[in-house]
N, C-alpha and C positions, 0 to 999 in steps of 0.2 A: 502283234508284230512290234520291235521296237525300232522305235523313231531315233534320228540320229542323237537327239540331245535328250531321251526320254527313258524309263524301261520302267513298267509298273512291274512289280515283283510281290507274292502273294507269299513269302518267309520274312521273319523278322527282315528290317534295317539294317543293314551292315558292308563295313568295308574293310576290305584285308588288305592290309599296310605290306611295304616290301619285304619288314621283318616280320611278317607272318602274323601281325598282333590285329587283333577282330576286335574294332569298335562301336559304338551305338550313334549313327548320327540321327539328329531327332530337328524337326521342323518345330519353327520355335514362335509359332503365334498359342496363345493361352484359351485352353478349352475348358468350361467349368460346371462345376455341378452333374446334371443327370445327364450330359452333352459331354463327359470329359472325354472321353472315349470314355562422340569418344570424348574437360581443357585439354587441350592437345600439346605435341611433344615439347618440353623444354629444352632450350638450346642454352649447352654448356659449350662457354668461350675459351678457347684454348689457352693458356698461361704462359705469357712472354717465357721465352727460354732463360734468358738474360736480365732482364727485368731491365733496360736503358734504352733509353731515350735519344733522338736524333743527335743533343744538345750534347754526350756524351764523348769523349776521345776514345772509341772504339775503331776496330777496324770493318769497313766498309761491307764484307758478306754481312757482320751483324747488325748493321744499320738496315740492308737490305731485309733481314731475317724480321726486322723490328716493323718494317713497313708491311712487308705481306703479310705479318700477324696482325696487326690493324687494321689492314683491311678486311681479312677476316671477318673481327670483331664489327667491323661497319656492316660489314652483309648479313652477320646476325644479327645486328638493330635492325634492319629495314625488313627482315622475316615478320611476315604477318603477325599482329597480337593476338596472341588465342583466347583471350577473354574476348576480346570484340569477334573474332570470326562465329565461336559458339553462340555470341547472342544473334548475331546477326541470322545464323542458318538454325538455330530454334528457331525460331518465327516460323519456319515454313516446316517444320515438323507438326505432325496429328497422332493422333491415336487413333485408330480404327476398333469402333465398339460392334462385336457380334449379336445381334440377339435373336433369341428362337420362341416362335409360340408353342407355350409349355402346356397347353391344354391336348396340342396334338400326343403328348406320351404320358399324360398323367389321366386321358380314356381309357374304359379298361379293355380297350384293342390294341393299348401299344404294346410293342414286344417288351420293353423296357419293365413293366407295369403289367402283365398278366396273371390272373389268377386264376391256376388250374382246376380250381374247385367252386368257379363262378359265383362265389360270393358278392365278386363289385359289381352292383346289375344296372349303374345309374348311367345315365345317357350322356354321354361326351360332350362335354360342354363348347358350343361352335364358335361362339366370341373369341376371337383372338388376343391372348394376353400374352403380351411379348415382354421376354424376361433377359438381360444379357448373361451370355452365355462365353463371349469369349473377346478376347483383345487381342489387338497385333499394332504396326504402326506404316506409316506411310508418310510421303509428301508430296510439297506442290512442287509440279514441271512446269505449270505457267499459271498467270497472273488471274485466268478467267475459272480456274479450281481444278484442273486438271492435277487427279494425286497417283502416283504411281507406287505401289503396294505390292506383295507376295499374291502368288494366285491363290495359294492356299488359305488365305485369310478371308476370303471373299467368295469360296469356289461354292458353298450351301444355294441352292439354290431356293430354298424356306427361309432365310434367314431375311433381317433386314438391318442395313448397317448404318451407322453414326459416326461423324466423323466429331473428334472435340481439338480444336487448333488452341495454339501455345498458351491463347489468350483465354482460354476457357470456354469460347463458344461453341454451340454444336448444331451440327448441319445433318440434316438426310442425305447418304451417299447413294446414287445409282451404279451399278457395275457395266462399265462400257466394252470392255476388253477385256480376256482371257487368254494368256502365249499359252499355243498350242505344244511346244515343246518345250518353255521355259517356264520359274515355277514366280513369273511377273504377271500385273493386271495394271490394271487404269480403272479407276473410278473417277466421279466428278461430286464437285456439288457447287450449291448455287452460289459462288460468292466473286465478286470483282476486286483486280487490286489488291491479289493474294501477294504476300512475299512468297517466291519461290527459288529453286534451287537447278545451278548449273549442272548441266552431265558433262565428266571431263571426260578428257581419250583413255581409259584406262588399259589402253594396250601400253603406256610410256610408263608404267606406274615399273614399280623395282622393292627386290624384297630388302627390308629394314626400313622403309620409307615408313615416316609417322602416319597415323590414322587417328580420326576417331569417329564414333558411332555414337547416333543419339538416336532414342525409342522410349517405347511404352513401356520399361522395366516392367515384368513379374504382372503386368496388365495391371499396375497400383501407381506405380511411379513415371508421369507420363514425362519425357524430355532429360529423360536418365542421359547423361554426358559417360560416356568413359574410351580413354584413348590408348593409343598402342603402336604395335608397329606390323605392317604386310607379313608375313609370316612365310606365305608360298603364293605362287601363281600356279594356273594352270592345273589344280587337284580338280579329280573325280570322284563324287562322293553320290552313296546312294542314301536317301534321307526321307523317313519316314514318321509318318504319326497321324493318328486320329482316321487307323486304319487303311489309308493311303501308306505307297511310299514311292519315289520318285530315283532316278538318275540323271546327275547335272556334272555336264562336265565344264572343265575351263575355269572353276571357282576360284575366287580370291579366298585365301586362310589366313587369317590377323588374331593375336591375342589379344585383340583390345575385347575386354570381357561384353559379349554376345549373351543375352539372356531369353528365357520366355516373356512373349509380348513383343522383344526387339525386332520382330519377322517386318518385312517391308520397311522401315527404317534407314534412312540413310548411313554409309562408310561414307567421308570423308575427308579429303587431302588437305593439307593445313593452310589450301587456303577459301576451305570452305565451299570445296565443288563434289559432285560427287564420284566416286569410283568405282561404287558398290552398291547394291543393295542387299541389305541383311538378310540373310533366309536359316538357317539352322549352325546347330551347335553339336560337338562333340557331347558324349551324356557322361561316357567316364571320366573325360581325361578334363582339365582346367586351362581356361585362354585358349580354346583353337574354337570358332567360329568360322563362320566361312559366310561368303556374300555373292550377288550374282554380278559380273564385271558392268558396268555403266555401259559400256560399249551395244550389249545386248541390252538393256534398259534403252537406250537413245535409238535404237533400231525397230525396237516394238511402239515405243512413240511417233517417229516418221511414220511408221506402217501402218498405224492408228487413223494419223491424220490425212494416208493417202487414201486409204482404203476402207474407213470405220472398224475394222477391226487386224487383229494383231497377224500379218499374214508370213507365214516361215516358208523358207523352202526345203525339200523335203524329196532323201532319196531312194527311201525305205528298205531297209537293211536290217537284220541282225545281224552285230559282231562284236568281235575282243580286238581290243587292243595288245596289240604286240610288245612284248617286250624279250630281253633275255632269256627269262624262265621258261617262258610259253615258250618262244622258239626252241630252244635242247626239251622240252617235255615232248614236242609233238613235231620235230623232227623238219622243221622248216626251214627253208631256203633265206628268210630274212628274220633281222631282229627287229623289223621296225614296221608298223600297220594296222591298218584295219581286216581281218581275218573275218570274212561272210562263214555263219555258225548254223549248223541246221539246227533246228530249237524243239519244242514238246508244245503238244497245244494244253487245253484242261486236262484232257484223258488221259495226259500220256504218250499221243501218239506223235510219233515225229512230222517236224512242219519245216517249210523251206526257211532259210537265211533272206531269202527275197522275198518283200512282199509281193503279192500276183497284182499285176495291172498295175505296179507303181513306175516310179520313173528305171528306179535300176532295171525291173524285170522288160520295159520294153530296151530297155538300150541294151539286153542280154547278159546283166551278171549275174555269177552262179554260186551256189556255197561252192564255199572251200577257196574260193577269189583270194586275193588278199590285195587292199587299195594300198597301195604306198606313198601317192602323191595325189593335190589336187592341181590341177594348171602348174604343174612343177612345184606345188610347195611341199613339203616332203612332211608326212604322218609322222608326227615324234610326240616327245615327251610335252614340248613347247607347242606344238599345233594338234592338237587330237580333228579325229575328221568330223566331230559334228561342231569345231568352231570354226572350220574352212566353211564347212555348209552355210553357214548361219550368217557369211560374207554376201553370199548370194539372193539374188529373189528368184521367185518360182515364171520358169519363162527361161533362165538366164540357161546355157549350155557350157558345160565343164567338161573338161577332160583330164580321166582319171588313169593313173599309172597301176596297173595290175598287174599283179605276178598269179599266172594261172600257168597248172602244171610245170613246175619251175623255167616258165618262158615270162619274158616280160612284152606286153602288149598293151596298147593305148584305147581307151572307151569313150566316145563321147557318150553325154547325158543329157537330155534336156530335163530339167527340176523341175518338179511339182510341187503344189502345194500342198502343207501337211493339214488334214482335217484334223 
């Protein structure tokens, strides 16, 4: 069943754009070997119109014209230094090292490594020899090692990870947290006295706003800088790789060049907080990455700290999102919603829009619903329903605006939480 921030899909990767163009979005920490499967923006000062000075016998608009251009120029000296913000927030950038014991697939029981004609008859060797395997990146949220990273970079459960910080050293990481619907984690390691990194409101952020992102380039170049500008709020993308693939909606899209390895790595605002965390890249197209909003970063944190692990709430639902197209395709009362979809299981066979026993199915919705609002905030382009949900904790009661058989009618919900 898909969860409101989630959808595992068992077909390629992909998302089809308004004008109809089918992309490759790919999750962008580095898998390797037999395991493969931002200086920030410069501020140009705008150029006296006039080119005179107070001291001038002009007339008085141009004197005024002279003064608000200068002050201008003064608020662009006092804009943070972007050489000093990037070293400052290196510091609390990591690289997050994979490694996997390589004895487990080089026995000749692994699927990887079989020989149909049993020629390899020698005994699997049980010593653990751990080889890495992959990179991504991550940082510190507080002082005492707490790093907040992709889930995907961490999700092997054979794996064992290494952290290496700006300065070169390297620590054993523990994995503490897993978001059940987002594609964030928490690890720790033992270190005090960390330089770490603000989570800003990135509901305030605005697109052309500078950025920049700093990560484990290419899993070779760890503390790669490269900057940019917001590009879109608010996209849905489905993003896949290393077999897995995922849907996250609500994403930040920036050109600031997004690579493999930069997964878990910090977006941030030019003054060095963060807004984003890195998670995947367009594969065809050049400069669109995309990050997870800070907002859901800093909520999985609290949730961390309230509760040991990353707790979401959760109203269990399959649906589409409404738009224009969908409503004249299929003859609906509204252009705007969460549209409950009956769905297929493995077989084939069709399965409800509701999951059973969840919170939607005890508060009574049905396929073919369609949510339009949550507490009166209205399902659109700007709020999709699973980052109203994702406002909520599980416990909390919402009421949802439904359009069921073209009547409009009000649902309360009490939230669950999503396993």
């Amino acid at each position: 069943m898909q969860e409101e921030t989630k959808e595992i899909l068992e077909s390629k990767s992909i998302k089809k754009l308004g004008n109809g163009l089918i992309i490759s979005i790919v999750l962008i920490s580095i898998l390797a070997g037999a395991f493969s499967g931002f200086a920030g923006g410069v501020y140009a000062t705008k150029s006296k119109l006039f080119g005179l000075n107070s001291q001038t016998n002009t007339p008085a608009v141009l004197n005024a014209e002279t003064k608000a251009d200068q002050q201008k120029q003064d608020s662009v000296q006092s804009s943070p230094n972007t050489v000093d913000v990037i070293k400052k927030a290196s510091a609390a950038v990591v690289s997050v090292i994979i490694s996997e014991d390589i004895n487990k697939y080089n026995s000749f029981s692994s699927p990887f490594f079989f020989d149909p004609f049993f020629q390899n008859q020698q005994q699997p060797n049980t010593t653990p020899q751990y080889k890495e395997t992959g990179a991504g990146s991550g940082f510190f949220v507080s002082s005492d090692g707490l790093i907040m990273t992709n889930k995907h970079v961490v999700a092997s459960t054979s794996a064992k990870f290494t952290v290496v910080t700006a300065s070169g050293k390297r620590y054993d990481a523990t994995v503490l947290a897993l978001d059940p619907l987002s594609d964030l984690a928490i690890i720790k390691v033992n270190i005090t006295g960390a330089t770490y990194l603000k989570l800003a409101d990135s509901s305030k952020i605005q697109i052309g706003q500078k950025v920049i992102a700093i990560g484990n380039s290419l899993g070779e170049y760890s503390n790669t800088v490269t900057t940019g500008i917001i590009s879109g709020i608010g996209r849905t993308i489905t993003a896949g790789g290393a077999g897995t693939s995922e849907t996250l909606e609500g994403v930040i899209q920036t050109d600031a060049a997004i690579n493999p390895g930069n997964s878990g790595g910090p977006l941030l605002n030019e003054y060095g907080e963060v807004i984003g965390v890195n998670t995947a890249m367009a594969q065809q197209g050049q400069s669109v990455g995309f990050a997870i909003p800070s907002n859901d970063a800093s909520k999985a944190l609290q949730s961390y700290k309230k509760y040991g692990r990353i707790v979401r709430a959760y109203l269990g639902i399959r649906y589409v999102l409404i738009n224009a197209q969908i409503q004249q395709q299929n003859n609906l009362s509204v252009d705007h919603g969460a549209w409950i979809i009956t769905g297929l299981d493995d077989f084939g066979s069709p399965v409800s829009g509701v999951a059973p026993g969840s919170a939607a199915d005890k508060a009574g919705l049905k396929d073919g619903d369609i949510i339009t609002a949550v507490n009166s905030v209205k399902i659109d382009d700007s709020h999709s329903l699973a980052g109203l949900i994702r406002q909520y904790n599980p416990g909390d009661t919402v009421t949802l605006d439904v359009v069921r058989d073209k009547q409009n009618i009000k649902i309360k919900v009490v939230l669950s939480e999503s396993k």
